[in-house]
PyMOL Python script that loads the backbone (N, CA, C, O; Angstrom):
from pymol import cmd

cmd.read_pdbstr("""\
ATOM      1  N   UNK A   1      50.548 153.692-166.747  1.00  0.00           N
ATOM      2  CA  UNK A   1      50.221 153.261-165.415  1.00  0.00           C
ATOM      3  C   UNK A   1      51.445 153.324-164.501  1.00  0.00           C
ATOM      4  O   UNK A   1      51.306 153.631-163.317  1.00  0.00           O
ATOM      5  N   UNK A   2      52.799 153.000-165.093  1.00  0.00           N
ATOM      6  CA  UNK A   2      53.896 153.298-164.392  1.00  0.00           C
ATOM      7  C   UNK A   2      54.082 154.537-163.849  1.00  0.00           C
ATOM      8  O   UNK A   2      54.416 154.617-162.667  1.00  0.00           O
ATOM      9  N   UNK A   3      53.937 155.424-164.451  1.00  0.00           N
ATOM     10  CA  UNK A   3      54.306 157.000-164.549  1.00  0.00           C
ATOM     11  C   UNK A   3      53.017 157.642-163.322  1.00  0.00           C
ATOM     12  O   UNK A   3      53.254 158.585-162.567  1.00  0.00           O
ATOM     13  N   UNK A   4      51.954 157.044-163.353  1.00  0.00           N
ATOM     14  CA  UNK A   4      50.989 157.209-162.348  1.00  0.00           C
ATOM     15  C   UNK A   4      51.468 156.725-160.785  1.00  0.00           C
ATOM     16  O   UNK A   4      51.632 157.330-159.725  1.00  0.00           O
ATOM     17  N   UNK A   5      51.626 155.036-161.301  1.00  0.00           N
ATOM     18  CA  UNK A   5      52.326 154.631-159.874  1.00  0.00           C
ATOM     19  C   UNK A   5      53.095 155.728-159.064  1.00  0.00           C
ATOM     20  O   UNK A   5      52.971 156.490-158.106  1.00  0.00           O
ATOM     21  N   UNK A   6      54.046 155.301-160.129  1.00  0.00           N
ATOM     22  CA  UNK A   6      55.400 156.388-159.515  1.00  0.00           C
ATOM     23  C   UNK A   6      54.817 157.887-158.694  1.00  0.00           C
ATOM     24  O   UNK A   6      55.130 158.140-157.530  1.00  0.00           O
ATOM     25  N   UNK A   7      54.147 158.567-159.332  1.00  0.00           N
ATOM     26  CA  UNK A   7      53.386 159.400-158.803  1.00  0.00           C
ATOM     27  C   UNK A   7      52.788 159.747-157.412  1.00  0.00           C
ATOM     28  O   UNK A   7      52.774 160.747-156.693  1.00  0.00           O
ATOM     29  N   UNK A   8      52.374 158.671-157.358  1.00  0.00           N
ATOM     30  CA  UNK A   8      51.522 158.514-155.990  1.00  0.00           C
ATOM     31  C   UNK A   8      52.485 157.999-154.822  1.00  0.00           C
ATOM     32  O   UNK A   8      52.379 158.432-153.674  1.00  0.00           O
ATOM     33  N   UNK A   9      53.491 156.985-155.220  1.00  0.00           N
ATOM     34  CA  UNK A   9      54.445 156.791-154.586  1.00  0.00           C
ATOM     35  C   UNK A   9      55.658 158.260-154.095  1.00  0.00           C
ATOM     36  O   UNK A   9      56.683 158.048-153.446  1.00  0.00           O
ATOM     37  N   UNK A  10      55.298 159.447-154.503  1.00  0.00           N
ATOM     38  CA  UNK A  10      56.261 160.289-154.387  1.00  0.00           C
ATOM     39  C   UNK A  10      55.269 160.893-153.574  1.00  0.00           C
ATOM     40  O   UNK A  10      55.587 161.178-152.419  1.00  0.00           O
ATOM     41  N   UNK A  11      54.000 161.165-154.017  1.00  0.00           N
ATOM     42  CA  UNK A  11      53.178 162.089-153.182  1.00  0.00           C
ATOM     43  C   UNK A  11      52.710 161.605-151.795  1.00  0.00           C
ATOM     44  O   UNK A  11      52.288 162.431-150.985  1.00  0.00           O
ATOM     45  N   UNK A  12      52.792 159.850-151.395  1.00  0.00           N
ATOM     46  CA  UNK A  12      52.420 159.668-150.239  1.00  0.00           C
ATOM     47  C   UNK A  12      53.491 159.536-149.775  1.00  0.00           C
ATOM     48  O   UNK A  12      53.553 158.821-148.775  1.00  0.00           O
ATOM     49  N   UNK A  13      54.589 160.074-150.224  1.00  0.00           N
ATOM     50  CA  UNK A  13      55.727 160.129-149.310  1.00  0.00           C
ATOM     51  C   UNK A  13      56.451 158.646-149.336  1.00  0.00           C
ATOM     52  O   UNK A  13      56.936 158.128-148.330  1.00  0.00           O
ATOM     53  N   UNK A  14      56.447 158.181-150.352  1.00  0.00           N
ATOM     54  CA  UNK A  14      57.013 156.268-150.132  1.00  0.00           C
ATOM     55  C   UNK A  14      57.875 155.927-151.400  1.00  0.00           C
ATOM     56  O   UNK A  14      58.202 154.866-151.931  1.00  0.00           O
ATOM     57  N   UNK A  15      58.091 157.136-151.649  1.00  0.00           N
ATOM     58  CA  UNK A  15      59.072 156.378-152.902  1.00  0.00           C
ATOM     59  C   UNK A  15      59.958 156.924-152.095  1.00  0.00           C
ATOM     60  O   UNK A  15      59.746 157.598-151.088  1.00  0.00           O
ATOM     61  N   UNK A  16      61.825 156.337-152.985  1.00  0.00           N
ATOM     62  CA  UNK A  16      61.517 155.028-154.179  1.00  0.00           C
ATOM     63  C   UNK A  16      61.087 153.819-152.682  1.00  0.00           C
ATOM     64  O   UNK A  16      61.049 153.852-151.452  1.00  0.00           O
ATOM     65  N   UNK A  17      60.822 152.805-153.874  1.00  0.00           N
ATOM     66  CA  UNK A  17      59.849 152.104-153.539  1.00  0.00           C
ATOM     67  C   UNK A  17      59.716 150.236-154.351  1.00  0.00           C
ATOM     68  O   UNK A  17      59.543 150.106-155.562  1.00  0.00           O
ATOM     69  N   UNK A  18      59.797 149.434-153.723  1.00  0.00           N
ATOM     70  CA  UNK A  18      60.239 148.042-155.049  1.00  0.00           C
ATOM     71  C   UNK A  18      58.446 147.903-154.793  1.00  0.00           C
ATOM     72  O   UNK A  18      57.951 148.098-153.683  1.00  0.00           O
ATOM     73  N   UNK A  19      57.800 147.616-155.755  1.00  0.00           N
ATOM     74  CA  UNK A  19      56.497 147.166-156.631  1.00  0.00           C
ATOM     75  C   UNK A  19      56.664 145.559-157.243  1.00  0.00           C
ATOM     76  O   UNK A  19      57.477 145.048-158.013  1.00  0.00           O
ATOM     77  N   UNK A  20      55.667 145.122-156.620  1.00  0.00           N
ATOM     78  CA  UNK A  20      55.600 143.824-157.203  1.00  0.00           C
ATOM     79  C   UNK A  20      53.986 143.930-157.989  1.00  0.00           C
ATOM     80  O   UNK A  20      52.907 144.335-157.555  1.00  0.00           O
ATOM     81  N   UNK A  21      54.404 143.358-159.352  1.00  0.00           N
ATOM     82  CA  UNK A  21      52.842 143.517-159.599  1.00  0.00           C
ATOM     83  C   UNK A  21      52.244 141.930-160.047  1.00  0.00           C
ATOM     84  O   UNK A  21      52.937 140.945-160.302  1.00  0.00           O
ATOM     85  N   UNK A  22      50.848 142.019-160.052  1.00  0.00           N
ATOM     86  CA  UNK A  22      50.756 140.984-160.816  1.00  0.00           C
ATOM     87  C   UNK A  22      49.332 140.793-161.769  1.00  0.00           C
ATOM     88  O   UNK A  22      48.317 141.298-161.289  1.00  0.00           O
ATOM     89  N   UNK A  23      49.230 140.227-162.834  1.00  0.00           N
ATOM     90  CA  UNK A  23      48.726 140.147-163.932  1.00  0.00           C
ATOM     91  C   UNK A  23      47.469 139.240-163.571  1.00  0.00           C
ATOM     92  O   UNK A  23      47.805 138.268-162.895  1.00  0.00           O
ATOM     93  N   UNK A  24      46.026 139.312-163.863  1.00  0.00           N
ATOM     94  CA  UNK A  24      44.822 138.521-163.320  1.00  0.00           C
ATOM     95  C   UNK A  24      44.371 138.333-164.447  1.00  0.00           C
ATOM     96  O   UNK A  24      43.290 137.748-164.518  1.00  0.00           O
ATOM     97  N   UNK A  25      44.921 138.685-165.460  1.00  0.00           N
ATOM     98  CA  UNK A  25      44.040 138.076-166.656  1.00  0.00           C
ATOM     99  C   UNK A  25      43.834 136.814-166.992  1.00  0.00           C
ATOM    100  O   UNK A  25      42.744 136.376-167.361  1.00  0.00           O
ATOM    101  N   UNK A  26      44.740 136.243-166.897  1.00  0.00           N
ATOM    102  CA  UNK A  26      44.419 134.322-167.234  1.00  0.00           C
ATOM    103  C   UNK A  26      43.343 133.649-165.863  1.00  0.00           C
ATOM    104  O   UNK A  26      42.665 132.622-165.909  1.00  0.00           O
ATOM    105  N   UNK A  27      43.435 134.267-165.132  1.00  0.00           N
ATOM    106  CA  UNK A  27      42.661 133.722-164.098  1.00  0.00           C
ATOM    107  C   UNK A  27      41.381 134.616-164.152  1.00  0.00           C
ATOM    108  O   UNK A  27      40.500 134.388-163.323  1.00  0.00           O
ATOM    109  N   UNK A  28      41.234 135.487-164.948  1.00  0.00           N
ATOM    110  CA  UNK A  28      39.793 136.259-164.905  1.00  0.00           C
ATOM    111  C   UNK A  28      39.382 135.708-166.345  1.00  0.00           C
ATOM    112  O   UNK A  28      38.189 135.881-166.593  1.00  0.00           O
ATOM    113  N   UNK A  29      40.025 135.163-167.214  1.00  0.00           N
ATOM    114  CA  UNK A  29      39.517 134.697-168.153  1.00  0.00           C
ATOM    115  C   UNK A  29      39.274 133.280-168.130  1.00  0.00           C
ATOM    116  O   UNK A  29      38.482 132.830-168.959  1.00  0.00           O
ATOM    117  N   UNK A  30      40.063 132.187-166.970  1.00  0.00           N
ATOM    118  CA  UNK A  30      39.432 130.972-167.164  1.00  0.00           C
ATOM    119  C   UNK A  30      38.118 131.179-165.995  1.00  0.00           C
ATOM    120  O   UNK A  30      37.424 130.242-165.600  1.00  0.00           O
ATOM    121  N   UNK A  31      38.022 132.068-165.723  1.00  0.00           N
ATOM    122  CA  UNK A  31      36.506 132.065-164.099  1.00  0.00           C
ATOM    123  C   UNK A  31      35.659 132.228-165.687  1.00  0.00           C
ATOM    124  O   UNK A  31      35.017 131.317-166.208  1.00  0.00           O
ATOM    125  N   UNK A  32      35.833 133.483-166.213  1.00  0.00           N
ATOM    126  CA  UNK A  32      34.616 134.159-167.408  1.00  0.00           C
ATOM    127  C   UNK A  32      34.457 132.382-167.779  1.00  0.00           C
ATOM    128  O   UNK A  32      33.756 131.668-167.063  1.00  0.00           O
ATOM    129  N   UNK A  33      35.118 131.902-168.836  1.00  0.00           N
ATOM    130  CA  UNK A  33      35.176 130.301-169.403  1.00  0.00           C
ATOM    131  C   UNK A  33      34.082 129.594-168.594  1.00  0.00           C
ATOM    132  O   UNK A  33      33.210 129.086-169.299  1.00  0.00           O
ATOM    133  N   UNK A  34      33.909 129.424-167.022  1.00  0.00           N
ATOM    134  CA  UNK A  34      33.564 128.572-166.562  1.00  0.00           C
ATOM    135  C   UNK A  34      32.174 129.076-166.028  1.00  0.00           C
ATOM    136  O   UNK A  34      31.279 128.409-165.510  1.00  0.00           O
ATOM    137  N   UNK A  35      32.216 130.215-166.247  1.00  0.00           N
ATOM    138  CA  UNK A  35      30.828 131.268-165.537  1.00  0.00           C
ATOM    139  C   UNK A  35      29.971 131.145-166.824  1.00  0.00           C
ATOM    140  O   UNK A  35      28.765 130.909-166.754  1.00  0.00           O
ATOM    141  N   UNK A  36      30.720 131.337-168.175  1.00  0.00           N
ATOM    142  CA  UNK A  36      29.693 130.986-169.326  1.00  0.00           C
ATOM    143  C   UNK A  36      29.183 130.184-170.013  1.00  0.00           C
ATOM    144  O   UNK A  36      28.405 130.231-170.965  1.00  0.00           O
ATOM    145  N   UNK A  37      29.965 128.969-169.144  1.00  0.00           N
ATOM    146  CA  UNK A  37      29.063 127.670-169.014  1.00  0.00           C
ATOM    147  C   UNK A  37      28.204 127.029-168.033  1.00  0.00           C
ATOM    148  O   UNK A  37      27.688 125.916-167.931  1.00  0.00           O
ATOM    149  N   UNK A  38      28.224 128.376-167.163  1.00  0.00           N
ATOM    150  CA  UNK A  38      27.013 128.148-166.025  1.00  0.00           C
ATOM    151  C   UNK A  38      27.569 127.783-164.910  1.00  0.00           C
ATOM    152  O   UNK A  38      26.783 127.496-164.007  1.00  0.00           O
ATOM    153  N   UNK A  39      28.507 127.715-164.726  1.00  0.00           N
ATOM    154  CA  UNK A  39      28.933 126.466-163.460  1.00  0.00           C
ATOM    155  C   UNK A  39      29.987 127.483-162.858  1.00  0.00           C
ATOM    156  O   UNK A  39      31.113 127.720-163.297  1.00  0.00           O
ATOM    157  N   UNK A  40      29.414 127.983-161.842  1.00  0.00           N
ATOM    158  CA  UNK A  40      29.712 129.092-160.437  1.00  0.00           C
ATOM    159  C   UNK A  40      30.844 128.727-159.816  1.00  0.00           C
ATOM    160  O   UNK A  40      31.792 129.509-159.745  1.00  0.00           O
ATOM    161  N   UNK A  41      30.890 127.277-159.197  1.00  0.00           N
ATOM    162  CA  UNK A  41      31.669 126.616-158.035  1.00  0.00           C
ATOM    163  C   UNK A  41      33.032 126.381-158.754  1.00  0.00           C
ATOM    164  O   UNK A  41      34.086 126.506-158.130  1.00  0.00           O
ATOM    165  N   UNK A  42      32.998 125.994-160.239  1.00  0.00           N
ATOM    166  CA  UNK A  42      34.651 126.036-161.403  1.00  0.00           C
ATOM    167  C   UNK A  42      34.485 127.318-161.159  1.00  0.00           C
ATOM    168  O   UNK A  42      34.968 127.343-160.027  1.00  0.00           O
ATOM    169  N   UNK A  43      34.228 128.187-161.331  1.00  0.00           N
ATOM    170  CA  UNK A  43      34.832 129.804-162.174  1.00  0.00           C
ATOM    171  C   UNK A  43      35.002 130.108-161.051  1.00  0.00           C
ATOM    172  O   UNK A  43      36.090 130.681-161.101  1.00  0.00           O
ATOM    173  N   UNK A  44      34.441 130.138-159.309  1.00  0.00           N
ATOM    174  CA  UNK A  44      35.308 130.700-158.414  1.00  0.00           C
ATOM    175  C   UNK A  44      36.562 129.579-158.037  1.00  0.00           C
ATOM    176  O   UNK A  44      37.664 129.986-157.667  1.00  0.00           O
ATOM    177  N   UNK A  45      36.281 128.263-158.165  1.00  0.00           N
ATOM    178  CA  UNK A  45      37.792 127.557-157.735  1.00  0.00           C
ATOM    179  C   UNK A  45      38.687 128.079-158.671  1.00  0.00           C
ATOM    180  O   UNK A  45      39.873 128.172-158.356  1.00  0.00           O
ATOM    181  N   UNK A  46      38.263 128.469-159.885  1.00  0.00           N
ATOM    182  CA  UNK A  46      39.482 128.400-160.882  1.00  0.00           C
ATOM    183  C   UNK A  46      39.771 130.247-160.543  1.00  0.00           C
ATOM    184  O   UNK A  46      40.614 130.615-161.361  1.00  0.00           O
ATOM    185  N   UNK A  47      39.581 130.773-160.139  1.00  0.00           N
ATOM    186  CA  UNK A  47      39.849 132.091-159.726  1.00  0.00           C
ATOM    187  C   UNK A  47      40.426 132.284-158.579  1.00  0.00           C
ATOM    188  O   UNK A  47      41.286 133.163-158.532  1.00  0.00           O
ATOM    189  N   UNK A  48      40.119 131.555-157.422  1.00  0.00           N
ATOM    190  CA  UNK A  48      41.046 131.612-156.577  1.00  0.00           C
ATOM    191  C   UNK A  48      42.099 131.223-155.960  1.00  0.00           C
ATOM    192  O   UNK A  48      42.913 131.669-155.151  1.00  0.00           O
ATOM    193  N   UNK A  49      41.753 129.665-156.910  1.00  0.00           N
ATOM    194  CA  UNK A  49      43.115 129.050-157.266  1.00  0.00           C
ATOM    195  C   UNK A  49      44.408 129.537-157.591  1.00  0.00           C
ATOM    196  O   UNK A  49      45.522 129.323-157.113  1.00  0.00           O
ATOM    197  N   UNK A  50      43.891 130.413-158.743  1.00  0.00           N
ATOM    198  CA  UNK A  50      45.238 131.066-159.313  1.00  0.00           C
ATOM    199  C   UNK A  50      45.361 132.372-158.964  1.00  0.00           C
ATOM    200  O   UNK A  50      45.922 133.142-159.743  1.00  0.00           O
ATOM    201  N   UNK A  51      44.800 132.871-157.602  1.00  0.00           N
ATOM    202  CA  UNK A  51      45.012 133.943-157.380  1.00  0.00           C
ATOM    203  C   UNK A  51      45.474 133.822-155.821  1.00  0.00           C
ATOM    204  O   UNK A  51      46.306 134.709-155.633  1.00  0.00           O
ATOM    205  N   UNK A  52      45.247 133.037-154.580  1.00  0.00           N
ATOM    206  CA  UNK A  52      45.437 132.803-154.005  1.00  0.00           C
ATOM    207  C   UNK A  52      46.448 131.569-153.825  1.00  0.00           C
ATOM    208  O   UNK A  52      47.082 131.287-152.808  1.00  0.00           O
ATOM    209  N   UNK A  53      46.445 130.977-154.922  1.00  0.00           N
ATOM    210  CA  UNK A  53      47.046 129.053-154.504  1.00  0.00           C
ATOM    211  C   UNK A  53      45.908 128.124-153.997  1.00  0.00           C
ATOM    212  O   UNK A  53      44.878 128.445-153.403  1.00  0.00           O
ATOM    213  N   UNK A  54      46.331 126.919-154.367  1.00  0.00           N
ATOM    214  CA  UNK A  54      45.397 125.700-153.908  1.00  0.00           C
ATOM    215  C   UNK A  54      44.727 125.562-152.213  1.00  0.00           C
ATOM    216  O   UNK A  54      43.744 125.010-151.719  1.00  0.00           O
ATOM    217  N   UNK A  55      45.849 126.381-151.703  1.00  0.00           N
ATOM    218  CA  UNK A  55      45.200 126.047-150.101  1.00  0.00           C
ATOM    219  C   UNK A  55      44.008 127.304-149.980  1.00  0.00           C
ATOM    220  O   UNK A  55      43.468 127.497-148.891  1.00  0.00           O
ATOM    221  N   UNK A  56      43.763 127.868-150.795  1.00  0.00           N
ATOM    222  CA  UNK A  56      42.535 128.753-150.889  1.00  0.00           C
ATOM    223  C   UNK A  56      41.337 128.483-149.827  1.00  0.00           C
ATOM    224  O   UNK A  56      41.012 129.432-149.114  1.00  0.00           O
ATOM    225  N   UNK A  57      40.699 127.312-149.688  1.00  0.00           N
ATOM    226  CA  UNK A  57      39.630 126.592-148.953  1.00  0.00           C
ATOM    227  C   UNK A  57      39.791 126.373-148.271  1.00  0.00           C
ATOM    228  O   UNK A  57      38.831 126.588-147.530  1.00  0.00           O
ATOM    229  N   UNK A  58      41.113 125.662-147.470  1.00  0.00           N
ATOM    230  CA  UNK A  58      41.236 125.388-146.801  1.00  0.00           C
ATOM    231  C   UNK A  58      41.540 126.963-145.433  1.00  0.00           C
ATOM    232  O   UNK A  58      41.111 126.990-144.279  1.00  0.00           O
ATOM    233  N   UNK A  59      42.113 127.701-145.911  1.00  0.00           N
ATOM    234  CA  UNK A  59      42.047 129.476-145.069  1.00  0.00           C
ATOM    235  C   UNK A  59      40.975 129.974-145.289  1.00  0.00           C
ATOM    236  O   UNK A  59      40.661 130.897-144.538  1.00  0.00           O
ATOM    237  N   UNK A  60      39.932 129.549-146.456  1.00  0.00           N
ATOM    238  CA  UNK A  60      39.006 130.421-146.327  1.00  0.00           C
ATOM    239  C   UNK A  60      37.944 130.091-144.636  1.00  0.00           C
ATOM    240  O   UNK A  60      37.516 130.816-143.738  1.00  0.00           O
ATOM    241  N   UNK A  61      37.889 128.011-145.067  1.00  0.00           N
ATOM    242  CA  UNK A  61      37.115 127.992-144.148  1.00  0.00           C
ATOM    243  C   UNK A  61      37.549 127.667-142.505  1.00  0.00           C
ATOM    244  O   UNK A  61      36.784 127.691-141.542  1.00  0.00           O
ATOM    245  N   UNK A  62      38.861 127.392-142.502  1.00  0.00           N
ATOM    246  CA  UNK A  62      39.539 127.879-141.212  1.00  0.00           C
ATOM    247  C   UNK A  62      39.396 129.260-140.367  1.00  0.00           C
ATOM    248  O   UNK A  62      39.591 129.432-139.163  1.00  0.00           O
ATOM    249  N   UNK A  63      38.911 130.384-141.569  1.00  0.00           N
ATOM    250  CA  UNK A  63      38.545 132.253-140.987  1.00  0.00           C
ATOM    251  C   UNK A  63      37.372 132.108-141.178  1.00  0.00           C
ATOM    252  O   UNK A  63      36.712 132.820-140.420  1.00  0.00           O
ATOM    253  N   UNK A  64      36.723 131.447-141.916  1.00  0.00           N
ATOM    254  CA  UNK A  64      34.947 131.797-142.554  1.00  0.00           C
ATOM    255  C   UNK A  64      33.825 130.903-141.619  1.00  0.00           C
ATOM    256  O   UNK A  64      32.861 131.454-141.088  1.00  0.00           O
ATOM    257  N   UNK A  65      34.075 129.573-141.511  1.00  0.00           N
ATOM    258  CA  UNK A  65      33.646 128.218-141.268  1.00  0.00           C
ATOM    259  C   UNK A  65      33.171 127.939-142.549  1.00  0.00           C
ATOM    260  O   UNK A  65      32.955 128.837-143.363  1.00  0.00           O
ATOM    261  N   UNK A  66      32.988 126.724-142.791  1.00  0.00           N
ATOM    262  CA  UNK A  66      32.756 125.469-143.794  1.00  0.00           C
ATOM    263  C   UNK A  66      31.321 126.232-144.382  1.00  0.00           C
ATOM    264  O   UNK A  66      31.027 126.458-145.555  1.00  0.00           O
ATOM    265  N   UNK A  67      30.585 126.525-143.203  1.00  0.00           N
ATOM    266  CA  UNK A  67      29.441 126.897-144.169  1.00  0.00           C
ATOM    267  C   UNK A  67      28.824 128.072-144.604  1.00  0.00           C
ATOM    268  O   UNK A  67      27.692 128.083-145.088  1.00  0.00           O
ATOM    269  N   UNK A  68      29.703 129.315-144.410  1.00  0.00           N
ATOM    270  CA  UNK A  68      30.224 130.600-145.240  1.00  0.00           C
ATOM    271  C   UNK A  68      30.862 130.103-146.517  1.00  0.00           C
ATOM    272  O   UNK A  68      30.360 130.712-147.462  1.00  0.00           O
ATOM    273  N   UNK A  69      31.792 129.214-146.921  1.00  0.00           N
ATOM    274  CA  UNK A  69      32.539 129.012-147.505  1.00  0.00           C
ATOM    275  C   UNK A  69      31.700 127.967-148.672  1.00  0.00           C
ATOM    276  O   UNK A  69      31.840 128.038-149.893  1.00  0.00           O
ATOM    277  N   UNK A  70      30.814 127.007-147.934  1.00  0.00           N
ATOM    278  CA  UNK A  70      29.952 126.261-149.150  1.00  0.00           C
ATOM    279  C   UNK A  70      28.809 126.681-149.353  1.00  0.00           C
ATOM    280  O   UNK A  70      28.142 125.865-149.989  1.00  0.00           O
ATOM    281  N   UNK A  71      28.209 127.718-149.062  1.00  0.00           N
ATOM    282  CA  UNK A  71      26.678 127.924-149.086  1.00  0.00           C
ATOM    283  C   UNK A  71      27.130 128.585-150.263  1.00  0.00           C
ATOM    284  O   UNK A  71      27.184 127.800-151.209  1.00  0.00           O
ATOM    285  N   UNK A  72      27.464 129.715-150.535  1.00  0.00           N
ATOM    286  CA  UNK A  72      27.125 130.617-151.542  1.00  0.00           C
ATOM    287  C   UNK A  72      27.593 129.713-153.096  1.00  0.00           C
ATOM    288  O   UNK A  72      27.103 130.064-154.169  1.00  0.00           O
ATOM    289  N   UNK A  73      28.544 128.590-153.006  1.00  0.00           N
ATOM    290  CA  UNK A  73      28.518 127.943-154.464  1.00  0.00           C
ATOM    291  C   UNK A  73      27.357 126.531-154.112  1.00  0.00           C
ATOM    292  O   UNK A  73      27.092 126.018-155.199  1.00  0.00           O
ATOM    293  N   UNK A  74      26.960 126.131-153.491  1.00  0.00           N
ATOM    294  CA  UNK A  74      25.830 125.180-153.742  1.00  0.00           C
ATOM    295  C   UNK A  74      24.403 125.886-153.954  1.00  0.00           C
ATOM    296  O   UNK A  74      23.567 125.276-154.620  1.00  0.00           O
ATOM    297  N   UNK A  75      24.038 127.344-153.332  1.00  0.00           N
ATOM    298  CA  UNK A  75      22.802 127.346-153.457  1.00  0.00           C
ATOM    299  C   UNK A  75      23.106 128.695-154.363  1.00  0.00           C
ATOM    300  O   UNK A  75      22.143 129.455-154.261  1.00  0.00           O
ATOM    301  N   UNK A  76      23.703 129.005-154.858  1.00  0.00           N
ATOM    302  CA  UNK A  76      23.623 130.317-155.244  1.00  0.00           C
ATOM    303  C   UNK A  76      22.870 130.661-156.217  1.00  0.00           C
ATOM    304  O   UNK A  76      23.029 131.858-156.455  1.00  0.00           O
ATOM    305  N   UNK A  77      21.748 129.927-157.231  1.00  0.00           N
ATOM    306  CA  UNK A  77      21.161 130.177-157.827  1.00  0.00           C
ATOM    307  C   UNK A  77      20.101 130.841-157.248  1.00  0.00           C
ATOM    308  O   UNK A  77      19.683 131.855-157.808  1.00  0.00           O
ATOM    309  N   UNK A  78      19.421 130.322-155.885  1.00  0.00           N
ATOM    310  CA  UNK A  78      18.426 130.604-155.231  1.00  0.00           C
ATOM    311  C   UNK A  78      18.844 131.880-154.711  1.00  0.00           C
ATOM    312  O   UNK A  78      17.977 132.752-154.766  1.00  0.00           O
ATOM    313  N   UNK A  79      19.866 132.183-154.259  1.00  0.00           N
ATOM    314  CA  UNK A  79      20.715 133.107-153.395  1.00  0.00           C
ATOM    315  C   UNK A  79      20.494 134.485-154.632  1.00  0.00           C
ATOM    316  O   UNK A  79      19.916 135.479-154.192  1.00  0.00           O
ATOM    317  N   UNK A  80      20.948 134.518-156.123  1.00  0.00           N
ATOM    318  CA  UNK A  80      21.069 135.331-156.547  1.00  0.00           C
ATOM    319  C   UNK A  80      19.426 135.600-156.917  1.00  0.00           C
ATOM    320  O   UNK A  80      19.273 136.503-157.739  1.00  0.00           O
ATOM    321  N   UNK A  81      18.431 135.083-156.533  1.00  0.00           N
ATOM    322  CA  UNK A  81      17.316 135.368-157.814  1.00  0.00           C
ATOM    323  C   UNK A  81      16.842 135.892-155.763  1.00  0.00           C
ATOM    324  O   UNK A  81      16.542 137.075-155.602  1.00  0.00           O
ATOM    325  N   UNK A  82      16.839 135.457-155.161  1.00  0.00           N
ATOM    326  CA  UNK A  82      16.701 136.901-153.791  1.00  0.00           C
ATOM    327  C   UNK A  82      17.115 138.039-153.757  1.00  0.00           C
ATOM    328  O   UNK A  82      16.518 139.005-153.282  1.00  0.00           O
ATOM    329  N   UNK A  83      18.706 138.024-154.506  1.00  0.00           N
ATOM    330  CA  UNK A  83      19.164 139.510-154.186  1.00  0.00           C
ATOM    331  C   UNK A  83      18.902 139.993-155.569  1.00  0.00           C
ATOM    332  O   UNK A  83      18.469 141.138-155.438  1.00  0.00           O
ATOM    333  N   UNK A  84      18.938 139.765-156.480  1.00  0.00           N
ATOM    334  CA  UNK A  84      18.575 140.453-158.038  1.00  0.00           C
ATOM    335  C   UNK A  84      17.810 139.595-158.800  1.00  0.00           C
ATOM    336  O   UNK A  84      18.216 139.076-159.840  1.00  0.00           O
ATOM    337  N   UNK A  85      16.426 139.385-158.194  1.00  0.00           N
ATOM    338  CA  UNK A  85      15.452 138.965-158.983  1.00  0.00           C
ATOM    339  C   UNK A  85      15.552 139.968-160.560  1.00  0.00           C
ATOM    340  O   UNK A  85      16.128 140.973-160.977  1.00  0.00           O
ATOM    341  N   UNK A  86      14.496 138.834-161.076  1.00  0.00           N
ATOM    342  CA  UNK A  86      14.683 139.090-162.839  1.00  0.00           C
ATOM    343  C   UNK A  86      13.302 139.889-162.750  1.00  0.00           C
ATOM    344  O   UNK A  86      12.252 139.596-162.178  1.00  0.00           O
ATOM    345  N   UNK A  87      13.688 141.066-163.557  1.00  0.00           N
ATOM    346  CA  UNK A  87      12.323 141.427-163.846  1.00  0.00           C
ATOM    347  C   UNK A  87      11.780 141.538-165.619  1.00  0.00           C
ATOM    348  O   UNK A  87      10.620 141.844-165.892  1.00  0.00           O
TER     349      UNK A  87
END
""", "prot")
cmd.dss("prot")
cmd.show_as("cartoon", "prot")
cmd.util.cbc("prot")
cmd.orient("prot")
């Protein structure tokens, strides 16, 4: 994946170049944890928690409003069986 980076960094004209990367696995594995115990509103706090930081909610619903930001984890059961009913 380095050797790719690097790559693309030469061909869009931007290398050299400092790369910061960062790793989502512990935070895609405690959301999975909390999604496979059913419970939506943990597996996205715990995902954007550690991907954004704690003030997550508070920017989301300062850009979103409050109720962009709470509708889709309070009703989302109803929400998903509208957009991908079970057949």
């Amino acid at each position: 994946m380095t050797a790719s980076t690097a790559a693309l960094l030469r061909h869009l004209g931007a290398a050299p170049a400092h790369v910061v990367a960062h790793q989502f696995g512990p935070a895609i594995g405690a959301a999975i944890a909390a999604l496979s115990r059913g419970d939506l509103p943990a597996a996205f706090d715990t995902f954007m928690t550690l991907v954004c930081g704690a003030g997550y909610r508070r920017v989301m619903t300062d850009t979103l409003g409050a109720d962009v930001v709470d509708d889709p984890l309070t009703d989302h059961r109803a929400r998903r069986s509208r957009i991908c009913p079970r057949t």
